[in-house]
PDB file as gemmi writes it, atoms N, CA and C in Angstrom:
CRYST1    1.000    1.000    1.000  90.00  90.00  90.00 P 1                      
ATOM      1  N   UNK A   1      71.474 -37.072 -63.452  1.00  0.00           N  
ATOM      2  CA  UNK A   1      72.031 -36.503 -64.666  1.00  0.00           C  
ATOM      3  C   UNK A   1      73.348 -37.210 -64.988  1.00  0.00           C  
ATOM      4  N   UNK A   2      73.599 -37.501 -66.405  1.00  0.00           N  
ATOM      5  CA  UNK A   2      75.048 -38.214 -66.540  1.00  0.00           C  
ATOM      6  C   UNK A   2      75.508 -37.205 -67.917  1.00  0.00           C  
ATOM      7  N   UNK A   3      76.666 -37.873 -68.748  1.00  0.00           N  
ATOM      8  CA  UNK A   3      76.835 -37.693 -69.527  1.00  0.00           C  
ATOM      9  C   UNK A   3      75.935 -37.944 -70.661  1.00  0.00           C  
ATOM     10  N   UNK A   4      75.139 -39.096 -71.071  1.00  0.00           N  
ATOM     11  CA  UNK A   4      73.880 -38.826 -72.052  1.00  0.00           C  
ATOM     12  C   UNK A   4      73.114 -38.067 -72.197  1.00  0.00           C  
ATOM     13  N   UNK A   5      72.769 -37.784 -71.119  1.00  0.00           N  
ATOM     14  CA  UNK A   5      71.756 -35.893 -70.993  1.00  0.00           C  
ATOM     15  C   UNK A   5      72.203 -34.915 -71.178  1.00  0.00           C  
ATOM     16  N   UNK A   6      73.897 -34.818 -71.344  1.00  0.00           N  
ATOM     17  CA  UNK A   6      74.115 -33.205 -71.892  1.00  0.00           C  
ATOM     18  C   UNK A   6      74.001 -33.978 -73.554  1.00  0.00           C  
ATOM     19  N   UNK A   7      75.086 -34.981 -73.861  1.00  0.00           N  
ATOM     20  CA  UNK A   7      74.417 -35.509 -74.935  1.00  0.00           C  
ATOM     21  C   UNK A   7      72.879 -35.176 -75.704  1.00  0.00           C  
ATOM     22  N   UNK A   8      72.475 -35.508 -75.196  1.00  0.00           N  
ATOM     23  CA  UNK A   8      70.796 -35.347 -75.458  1.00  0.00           C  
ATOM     24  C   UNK A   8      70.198 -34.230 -75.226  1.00  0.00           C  
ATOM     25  N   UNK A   9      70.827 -33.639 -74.524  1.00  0.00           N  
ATOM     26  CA  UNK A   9      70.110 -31.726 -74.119  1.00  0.00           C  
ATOM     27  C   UNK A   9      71.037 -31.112 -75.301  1.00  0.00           C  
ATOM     28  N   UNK A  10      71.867 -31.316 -75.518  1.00  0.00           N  
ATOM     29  CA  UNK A  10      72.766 -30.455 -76.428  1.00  0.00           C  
ATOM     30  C   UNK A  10      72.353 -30.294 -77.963  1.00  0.00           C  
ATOM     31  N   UNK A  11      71.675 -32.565 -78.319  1.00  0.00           N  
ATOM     32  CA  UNK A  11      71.122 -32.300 -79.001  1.00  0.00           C  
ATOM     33  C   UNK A  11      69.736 -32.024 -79.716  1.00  0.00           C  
ATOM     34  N   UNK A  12      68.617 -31.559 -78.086  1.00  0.00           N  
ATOM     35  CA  UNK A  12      67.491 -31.280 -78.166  1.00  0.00           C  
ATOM     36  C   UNK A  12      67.043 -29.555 -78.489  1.00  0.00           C  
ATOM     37  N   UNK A  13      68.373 -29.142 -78.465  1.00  0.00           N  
ATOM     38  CA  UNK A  13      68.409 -27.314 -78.526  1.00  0.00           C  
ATOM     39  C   UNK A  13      68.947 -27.312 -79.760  1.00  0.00           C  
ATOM     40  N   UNK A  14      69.801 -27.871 -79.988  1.00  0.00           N  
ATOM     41  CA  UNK A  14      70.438 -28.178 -81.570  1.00  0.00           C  
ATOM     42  C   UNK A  14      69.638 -27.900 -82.348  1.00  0.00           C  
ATOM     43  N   UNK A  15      68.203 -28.881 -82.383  1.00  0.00           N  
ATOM     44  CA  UNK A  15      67.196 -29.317 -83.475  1.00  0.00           C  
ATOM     45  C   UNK A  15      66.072 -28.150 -83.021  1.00  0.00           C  
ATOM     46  N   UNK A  16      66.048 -28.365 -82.086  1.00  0.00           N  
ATOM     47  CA  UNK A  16      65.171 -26.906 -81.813  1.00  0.00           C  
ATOM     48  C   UNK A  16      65.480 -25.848 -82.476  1.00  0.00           C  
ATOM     49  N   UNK A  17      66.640 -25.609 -82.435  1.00  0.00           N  
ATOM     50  CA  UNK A  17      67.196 -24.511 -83.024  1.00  0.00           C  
ATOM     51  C   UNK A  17      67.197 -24.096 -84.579  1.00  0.00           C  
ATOM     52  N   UNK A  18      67.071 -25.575 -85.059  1.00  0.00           N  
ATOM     53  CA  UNK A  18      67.622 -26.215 -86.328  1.00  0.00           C  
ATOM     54  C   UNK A  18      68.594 -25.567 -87.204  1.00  0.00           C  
ATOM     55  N   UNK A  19      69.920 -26.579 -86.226  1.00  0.00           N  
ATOM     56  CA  UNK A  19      71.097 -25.665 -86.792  1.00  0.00           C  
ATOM     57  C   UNK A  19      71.537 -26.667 -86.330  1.00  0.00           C  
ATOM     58  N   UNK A  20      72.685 -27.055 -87.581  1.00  0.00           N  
ATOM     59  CA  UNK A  20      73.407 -28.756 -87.855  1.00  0.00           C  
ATOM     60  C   UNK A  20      74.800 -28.784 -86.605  1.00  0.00           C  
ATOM     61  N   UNK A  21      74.961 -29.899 -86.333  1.00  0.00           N  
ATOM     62  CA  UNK A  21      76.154 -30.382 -85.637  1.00  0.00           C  
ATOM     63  C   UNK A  21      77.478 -29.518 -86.086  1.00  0.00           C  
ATOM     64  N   UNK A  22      77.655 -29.350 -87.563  1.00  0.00           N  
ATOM     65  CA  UNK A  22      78.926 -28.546 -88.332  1.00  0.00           C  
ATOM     66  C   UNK A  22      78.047 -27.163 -87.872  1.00  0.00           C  
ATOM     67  N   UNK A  23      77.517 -26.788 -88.238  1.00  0.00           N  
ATOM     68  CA  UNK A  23      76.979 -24.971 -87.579  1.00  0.00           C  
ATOM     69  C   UNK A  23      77.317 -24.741 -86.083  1.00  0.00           C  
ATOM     70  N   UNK A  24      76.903 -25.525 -85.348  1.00  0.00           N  
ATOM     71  CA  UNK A  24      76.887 -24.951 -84.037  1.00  0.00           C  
ATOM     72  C   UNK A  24      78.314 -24.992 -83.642  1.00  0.00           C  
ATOM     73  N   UNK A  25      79.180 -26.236 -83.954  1.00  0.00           N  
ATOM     74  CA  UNK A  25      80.474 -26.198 -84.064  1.00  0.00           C  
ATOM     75  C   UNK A  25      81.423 -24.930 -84.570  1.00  0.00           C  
ATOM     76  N   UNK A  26      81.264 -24.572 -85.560  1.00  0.00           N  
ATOM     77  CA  UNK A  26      81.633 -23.336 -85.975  1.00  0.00           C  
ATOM     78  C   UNK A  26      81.593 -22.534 -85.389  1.00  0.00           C  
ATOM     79  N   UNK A  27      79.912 -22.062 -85.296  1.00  0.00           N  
ATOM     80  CA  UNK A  27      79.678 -21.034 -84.501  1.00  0.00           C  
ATOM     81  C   UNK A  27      80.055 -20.694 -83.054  1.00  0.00           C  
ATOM     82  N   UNK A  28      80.830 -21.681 -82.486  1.00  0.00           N  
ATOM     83  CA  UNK A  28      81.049 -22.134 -81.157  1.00  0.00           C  
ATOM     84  C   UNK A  28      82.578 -21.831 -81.530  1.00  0.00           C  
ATOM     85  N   UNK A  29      83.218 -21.794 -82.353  1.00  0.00           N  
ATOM     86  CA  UNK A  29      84.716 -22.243 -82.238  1.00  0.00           C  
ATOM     87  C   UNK A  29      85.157 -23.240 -82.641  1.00  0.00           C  
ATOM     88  N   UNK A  30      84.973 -23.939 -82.512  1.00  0.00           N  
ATOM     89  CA  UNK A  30      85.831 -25.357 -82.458  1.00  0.00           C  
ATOM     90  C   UNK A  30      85.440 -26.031 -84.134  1.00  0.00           C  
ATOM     91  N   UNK A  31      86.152 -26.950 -84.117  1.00  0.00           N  
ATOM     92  CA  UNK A  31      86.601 -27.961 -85.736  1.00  0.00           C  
ATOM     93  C   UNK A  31      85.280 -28.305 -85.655  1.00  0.00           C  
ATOM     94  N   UNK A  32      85.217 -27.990 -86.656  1.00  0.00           N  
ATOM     95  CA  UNK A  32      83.588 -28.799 -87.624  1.00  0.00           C  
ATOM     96  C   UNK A  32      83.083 -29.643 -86.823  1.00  0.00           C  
ATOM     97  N   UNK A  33      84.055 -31.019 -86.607  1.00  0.00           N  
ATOM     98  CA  UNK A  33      83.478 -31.948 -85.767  1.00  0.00           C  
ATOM     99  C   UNK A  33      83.442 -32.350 -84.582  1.00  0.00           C  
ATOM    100  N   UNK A  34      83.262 -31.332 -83.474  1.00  0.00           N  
ATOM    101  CA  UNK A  34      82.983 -30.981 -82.413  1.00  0.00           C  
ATOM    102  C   UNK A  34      82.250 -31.901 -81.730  1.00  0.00           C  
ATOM    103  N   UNK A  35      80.777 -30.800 -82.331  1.00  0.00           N  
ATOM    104  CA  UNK A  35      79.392 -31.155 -81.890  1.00  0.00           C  
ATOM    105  C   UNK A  35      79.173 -32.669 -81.834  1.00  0.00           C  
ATOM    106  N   UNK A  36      79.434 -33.249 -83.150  1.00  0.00           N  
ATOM    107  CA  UNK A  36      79.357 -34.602 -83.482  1.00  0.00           C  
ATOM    108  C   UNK A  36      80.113 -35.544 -82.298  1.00  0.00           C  
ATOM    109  N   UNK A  37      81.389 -35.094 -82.142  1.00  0.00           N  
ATOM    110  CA  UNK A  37      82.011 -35.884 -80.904  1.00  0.00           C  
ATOM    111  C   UNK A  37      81.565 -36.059 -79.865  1.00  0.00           C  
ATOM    112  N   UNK A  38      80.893 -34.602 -79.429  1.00  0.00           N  
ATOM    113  CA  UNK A  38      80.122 -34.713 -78.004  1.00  0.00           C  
ATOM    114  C   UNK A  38      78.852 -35.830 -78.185  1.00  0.00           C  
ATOM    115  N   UNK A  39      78.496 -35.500 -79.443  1.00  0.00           N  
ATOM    116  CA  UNK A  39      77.038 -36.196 -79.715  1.00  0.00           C  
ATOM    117  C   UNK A  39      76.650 -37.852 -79.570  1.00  0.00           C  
ATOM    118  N   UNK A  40      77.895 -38.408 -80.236  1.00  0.00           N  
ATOM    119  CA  UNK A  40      78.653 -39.623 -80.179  1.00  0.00           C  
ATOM    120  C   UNK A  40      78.941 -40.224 -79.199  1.00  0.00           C  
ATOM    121  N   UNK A  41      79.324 -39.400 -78.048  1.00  0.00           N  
ATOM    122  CA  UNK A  41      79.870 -39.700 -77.165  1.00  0.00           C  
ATOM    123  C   UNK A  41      81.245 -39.881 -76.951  1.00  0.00           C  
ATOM    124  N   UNK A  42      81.829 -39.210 -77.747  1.00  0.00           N  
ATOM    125  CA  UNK A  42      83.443 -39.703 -78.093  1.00  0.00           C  
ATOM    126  C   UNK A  42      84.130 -38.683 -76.810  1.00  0.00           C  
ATOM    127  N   UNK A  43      83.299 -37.481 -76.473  1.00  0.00           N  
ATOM    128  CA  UNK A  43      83.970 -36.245 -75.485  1.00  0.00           C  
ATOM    129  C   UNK A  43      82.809 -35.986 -75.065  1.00  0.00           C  
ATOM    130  N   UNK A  44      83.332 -35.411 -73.965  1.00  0.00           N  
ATOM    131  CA  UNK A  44      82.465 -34.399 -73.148  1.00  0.00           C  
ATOM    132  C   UNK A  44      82.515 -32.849 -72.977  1.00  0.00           C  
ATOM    133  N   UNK A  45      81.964 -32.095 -73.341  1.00  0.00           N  
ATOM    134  CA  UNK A  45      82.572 -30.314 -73.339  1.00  0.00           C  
ATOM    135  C   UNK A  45      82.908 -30.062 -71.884  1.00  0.00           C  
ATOM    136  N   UNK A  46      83.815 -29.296 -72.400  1.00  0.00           N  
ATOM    137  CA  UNK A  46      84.635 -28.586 -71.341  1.00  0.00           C  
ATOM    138  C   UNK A  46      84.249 -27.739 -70.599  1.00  0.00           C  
ATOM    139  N   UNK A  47      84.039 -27.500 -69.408  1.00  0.00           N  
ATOM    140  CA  UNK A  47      82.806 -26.159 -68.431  1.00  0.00           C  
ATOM    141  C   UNK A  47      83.109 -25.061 -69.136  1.00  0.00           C  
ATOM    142  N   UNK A  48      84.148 -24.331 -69.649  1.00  0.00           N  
ATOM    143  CA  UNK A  48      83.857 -23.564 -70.794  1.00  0.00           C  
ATOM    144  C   UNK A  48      83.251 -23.599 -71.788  1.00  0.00           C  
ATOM    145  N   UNK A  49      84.021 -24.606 -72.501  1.00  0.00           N  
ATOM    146  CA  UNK A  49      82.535 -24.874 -73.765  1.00  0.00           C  
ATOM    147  C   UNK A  49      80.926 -25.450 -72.967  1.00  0.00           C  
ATOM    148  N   UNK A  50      80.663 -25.822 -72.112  1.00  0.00           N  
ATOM    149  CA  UNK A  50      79.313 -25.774 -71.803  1.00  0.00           C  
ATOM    150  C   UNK A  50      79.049 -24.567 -71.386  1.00  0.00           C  
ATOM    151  N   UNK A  51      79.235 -23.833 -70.626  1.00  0.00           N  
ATOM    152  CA  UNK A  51      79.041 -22.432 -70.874  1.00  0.00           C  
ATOM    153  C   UNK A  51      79.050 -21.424 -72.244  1.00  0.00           C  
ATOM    154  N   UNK A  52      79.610 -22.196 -72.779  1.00  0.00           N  
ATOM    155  CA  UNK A  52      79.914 -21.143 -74.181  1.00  0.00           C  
ATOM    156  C   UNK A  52      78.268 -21.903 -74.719  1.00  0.00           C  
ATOM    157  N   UNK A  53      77.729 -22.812 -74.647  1.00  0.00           N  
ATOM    158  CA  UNK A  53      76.741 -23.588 -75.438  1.00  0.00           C  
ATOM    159  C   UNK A  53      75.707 -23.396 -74.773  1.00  0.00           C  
ATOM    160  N   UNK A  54      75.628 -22.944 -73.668  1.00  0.00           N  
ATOM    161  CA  UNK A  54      74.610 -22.279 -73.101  1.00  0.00           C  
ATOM    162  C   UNK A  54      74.503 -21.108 -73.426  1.00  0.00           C  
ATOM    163  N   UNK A  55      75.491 -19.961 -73.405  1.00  0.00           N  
ATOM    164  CA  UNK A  55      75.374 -18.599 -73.850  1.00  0.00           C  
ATOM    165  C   UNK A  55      74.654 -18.972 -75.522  1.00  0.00           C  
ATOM    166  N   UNK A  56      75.060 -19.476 -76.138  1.00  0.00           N  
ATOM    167  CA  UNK A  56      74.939 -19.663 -77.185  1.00  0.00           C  
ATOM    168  C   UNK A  56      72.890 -19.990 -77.890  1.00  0.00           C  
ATOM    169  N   UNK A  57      72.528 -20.704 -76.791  1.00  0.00           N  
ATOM    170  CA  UNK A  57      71.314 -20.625 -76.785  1.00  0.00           C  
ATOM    171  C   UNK A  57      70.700 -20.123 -76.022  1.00  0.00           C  
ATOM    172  N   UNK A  58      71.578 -18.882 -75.151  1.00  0.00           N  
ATOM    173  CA  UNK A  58      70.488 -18.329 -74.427  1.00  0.00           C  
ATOM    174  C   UNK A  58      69.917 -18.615 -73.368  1.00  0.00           C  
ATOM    175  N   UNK A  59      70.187 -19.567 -72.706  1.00  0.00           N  
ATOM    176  CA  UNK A  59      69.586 -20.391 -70.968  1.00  0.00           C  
ATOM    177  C   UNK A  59      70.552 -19.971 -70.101  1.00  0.00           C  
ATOM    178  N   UNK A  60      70.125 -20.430 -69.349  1.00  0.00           N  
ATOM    179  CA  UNK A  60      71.197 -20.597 -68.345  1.00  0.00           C  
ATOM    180  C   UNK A  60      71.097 -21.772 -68.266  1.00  0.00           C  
ATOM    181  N   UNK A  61      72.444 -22.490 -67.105  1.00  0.00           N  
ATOM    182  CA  UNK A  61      73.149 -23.792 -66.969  1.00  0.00           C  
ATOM    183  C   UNK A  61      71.585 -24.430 -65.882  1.00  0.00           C  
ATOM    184  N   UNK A  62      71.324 -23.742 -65.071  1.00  0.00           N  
ATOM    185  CA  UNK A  62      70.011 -24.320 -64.750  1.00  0.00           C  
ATOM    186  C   UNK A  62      68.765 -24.653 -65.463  1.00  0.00           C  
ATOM    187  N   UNK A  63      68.442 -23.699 -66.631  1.00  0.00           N  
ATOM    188  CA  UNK A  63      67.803 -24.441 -67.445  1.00  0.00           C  
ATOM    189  C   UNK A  63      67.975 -25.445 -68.415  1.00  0.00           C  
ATOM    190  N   UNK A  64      69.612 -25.565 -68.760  1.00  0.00           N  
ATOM    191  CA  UNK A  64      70.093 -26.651 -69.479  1.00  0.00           C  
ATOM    192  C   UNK A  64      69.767 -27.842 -68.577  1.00  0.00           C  
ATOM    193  N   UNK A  65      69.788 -27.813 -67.138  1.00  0.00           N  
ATOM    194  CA  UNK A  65      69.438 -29.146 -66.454  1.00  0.00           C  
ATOM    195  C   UNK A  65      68.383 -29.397 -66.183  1.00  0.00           C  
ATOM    196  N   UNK A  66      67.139 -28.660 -66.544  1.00  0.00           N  
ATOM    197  CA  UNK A  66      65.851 -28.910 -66.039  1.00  0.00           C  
ATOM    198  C   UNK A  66      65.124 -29.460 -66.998  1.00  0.00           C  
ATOM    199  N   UNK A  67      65.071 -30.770 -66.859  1.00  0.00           N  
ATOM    200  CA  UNK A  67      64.548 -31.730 -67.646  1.00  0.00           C  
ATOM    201  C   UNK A  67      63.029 -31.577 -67.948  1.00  0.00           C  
ATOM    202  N   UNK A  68      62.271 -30.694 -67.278  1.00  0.00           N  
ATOM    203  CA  UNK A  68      60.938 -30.376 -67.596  1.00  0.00           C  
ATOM    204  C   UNK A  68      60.825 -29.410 -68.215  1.00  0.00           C  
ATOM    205  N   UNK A  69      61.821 -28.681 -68.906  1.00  0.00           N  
ATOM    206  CA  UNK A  69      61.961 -27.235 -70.040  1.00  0.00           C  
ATOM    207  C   UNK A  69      61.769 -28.373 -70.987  1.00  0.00           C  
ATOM    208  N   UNK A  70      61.348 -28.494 -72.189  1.00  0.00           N  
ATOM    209  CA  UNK A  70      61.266 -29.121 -73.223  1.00  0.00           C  
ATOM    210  C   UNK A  70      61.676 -27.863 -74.563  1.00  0.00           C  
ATOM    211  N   UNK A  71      61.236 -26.544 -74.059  1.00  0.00           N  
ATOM    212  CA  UNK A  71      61.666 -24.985 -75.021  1.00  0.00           C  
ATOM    213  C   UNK A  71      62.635 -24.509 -74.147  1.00  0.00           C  
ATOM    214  N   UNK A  72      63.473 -24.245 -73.220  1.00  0.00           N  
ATOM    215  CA  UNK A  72      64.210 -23.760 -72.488  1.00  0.00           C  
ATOM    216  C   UNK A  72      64.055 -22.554 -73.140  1.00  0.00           C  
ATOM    217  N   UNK A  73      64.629 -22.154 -74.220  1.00  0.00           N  
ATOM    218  CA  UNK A  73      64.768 -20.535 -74.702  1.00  0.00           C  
ATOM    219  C   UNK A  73      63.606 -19.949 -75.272  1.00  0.00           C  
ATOM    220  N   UNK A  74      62.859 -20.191 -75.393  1.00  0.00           N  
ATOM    221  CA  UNK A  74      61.566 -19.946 -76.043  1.00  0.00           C  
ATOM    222  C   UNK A  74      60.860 -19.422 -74.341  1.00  0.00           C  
ATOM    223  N   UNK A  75      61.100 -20.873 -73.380  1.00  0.00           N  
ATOM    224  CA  UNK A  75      60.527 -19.774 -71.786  1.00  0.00           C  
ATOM    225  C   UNK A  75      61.623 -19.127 -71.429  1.00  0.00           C  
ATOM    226  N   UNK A  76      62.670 -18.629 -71.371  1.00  0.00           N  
ATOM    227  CA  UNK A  76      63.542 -17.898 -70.972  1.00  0.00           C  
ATOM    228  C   UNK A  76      63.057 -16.292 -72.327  1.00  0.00           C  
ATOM    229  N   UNK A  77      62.955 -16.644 -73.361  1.00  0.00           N  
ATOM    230  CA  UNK A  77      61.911 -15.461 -74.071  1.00  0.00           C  
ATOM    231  C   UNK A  77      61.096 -14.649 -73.322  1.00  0.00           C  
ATOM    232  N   UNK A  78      60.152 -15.554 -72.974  1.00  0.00           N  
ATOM    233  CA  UNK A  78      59.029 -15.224 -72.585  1.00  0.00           C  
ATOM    234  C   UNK A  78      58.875 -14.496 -71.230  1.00  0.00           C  
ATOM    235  N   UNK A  79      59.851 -15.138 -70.419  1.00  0.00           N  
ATOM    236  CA  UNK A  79      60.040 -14.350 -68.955  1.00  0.00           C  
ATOM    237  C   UNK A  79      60.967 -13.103 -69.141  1.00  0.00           C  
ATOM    238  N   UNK A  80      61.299 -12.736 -70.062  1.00  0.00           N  
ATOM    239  CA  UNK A  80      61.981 -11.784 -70.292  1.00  0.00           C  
ATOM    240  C   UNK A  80      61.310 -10.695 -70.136  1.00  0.00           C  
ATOM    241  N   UNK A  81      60.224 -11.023 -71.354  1.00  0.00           N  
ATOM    242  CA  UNK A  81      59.339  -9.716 -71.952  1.00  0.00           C  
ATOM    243  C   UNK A  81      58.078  -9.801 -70.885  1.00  0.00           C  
ATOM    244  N   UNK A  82      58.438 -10.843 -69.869  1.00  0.00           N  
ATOM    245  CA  UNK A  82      57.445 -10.534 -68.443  1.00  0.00           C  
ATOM    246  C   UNK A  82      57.833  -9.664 -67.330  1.00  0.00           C  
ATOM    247  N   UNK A  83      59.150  -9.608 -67.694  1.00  0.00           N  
ATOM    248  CA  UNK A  83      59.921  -8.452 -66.352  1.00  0.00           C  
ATOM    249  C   UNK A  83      59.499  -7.295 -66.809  1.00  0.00           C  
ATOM    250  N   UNK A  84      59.164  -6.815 -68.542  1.00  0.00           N  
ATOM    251  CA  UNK A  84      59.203  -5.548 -68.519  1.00  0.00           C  
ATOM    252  C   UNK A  84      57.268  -5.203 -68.535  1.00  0.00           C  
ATOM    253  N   UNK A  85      56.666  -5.696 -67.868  1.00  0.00           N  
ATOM    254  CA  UNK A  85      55.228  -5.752 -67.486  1.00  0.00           C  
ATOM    255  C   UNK A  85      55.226  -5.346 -66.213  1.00  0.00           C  
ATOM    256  N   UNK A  86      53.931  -4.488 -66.164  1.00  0.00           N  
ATOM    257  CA  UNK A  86      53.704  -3.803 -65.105  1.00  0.00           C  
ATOM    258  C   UNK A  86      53.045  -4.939 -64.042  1.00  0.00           C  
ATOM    259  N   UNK A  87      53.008  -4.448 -62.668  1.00  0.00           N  
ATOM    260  CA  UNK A  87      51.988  -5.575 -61.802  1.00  0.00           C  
ATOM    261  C   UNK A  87      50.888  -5.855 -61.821  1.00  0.00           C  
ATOM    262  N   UNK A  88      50.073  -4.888 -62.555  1.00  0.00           N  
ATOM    263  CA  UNK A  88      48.600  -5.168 -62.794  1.00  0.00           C  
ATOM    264  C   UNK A  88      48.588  -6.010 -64.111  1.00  0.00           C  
ATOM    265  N   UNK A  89      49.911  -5.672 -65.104  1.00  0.00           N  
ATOM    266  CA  UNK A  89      49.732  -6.697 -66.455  1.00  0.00           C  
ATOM    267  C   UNK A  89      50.463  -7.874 -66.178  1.00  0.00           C  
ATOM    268  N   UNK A  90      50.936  -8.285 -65.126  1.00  0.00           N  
ATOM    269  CA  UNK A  90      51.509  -9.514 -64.625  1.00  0.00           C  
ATOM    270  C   UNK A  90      49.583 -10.172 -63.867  1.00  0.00           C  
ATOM    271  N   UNK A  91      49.724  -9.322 -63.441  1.00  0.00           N  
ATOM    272  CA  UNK A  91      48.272 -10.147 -62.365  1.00  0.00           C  
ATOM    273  C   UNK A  91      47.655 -10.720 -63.907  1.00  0.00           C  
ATOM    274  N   UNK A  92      46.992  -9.938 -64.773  1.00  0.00           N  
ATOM    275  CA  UNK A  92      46.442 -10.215 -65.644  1.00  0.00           C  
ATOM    276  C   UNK A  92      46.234 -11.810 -66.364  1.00  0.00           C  
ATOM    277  N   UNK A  93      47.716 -11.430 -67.005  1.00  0.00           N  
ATOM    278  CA  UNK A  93      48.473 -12.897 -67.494  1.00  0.00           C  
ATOM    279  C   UNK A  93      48.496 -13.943 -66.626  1.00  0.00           C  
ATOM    280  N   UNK A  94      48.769 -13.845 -65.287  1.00  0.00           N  
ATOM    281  CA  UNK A  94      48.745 -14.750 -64.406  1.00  0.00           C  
ATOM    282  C   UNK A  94      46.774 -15.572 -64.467  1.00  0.00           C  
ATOM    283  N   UNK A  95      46.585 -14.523 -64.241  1.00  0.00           N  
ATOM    284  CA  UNK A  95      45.160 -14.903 -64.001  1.00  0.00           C  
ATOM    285  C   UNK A  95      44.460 -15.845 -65.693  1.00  0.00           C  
ATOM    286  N   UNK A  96      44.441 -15.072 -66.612  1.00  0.00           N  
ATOM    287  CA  UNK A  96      44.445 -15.528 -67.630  1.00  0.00           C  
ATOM    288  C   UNK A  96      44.780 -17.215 -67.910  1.00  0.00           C  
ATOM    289  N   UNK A  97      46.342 -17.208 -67.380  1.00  0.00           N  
ATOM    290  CA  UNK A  97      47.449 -18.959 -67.415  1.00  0.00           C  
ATOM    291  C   UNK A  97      46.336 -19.732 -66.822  1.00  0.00           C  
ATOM    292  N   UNK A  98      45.403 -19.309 -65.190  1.00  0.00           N  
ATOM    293  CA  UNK A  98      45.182 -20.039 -64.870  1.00  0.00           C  
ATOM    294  C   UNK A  98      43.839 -20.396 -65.269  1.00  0.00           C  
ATOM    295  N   UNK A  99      42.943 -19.664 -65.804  1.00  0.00           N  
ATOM    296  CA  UNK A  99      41.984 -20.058 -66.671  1.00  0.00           C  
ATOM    297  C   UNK A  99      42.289 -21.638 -67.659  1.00  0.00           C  
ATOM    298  N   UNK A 100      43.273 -20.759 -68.781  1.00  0.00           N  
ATOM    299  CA  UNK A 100      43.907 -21.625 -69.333  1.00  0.00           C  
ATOM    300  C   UNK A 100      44.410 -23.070 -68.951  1.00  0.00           C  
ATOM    301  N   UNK A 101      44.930 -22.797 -68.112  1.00  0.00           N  
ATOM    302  CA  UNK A 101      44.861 -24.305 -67.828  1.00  0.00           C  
ATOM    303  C   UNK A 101      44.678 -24.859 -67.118  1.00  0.00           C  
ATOM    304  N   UNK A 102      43.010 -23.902 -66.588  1.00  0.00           N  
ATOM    305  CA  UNK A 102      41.952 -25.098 -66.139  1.00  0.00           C  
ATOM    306  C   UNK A 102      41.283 -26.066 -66.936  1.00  0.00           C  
ATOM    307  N   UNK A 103      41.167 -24.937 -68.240  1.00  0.00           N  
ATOM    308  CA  UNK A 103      40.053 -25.736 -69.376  1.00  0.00           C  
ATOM    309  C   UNK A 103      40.960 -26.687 -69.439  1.00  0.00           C  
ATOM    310  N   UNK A 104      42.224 -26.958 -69.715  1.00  0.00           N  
ATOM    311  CA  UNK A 104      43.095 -27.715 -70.048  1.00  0.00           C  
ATOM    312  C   UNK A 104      43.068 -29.203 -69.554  1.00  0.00           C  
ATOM    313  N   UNK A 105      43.173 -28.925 -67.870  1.00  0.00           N  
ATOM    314  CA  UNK A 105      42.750 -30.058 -67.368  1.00  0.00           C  
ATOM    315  C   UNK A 105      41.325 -30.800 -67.207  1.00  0.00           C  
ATOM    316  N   UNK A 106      40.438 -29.690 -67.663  1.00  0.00           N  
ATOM    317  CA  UNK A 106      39.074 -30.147 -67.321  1.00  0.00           C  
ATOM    318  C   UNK A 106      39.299 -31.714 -68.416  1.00  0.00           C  
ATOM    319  N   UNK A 107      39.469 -30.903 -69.732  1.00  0.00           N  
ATOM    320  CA  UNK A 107      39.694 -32.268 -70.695  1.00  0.00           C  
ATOM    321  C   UNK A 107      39.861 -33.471 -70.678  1.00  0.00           C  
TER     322      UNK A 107                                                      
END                                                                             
C-alpha cells in the first residue's frame, strides 16, 4: 500500500458515491479544494481526516485497505442487515451464496 492507493481508494468511493471532489470536501470540512489536493497528489490526509473519510463513507479503515472490496459500503450494508437475521435465516442465505456461486463458476 502507498500513497496512490489512498489516492485511488479515496477516489474509487468518491465516484461510487457520485459526489464531486468540491462536495466531499465540504462535506468533510475543509476548503473546496481539498479532495482535489489529495487526488493530485499534492497532500496526503491527515489520520484524522482519513478517519473522518472513512466515517464519512461508512467502512471502516480495514475496509478502506482491502483491495478486494471493489463496493466497500454497499458490503458493509449488507452485513449489517445480516446481524439482524436469525441463525436459521443466516444458514439459509449462506446456503443459497453457495448455490449461487456454483452456477457461477460452472460457467
Amino acid at each position: 500500500m502507498d500513497e496512490k492507493f489512498v489516492r485511488d481508494r479515496i477516489t474509487e468511493l468518491r465516484m461510487q458515491a457520485d459526489i464531486s471532489e468540491y462536495q466531499l470536501s465540504l462535506e468533510l470540512g475543509h476548503s473546496k479544494s481539498y479532495i482535489q489536493s489529495i487526488s493530485s497528489g499534492r497532500t496526503s490526509p491527515s489520520m484524522t481526516a482519513f478517519f473522518e473519510i472513512c466515517s464519512y463513507f461508512n467502512i471502516s479503515p480495514l475496509e478502506f485497505f482491502d483491495s478486494d472490496l471493489k463496493s466497500p459500503n454497499q458490503i458493509h450494508q449488507i452485513v449489517n442487515k445480516l446481524k439482524l437475521l436469525s441463525n436459521d435465516d443466516l444458514e439459509f442465505i449462506d446456503e443459497a451464496l453457495k448455490r449461487y456461486l456454483d452456477k457461477i463458476q460452472q460457467r
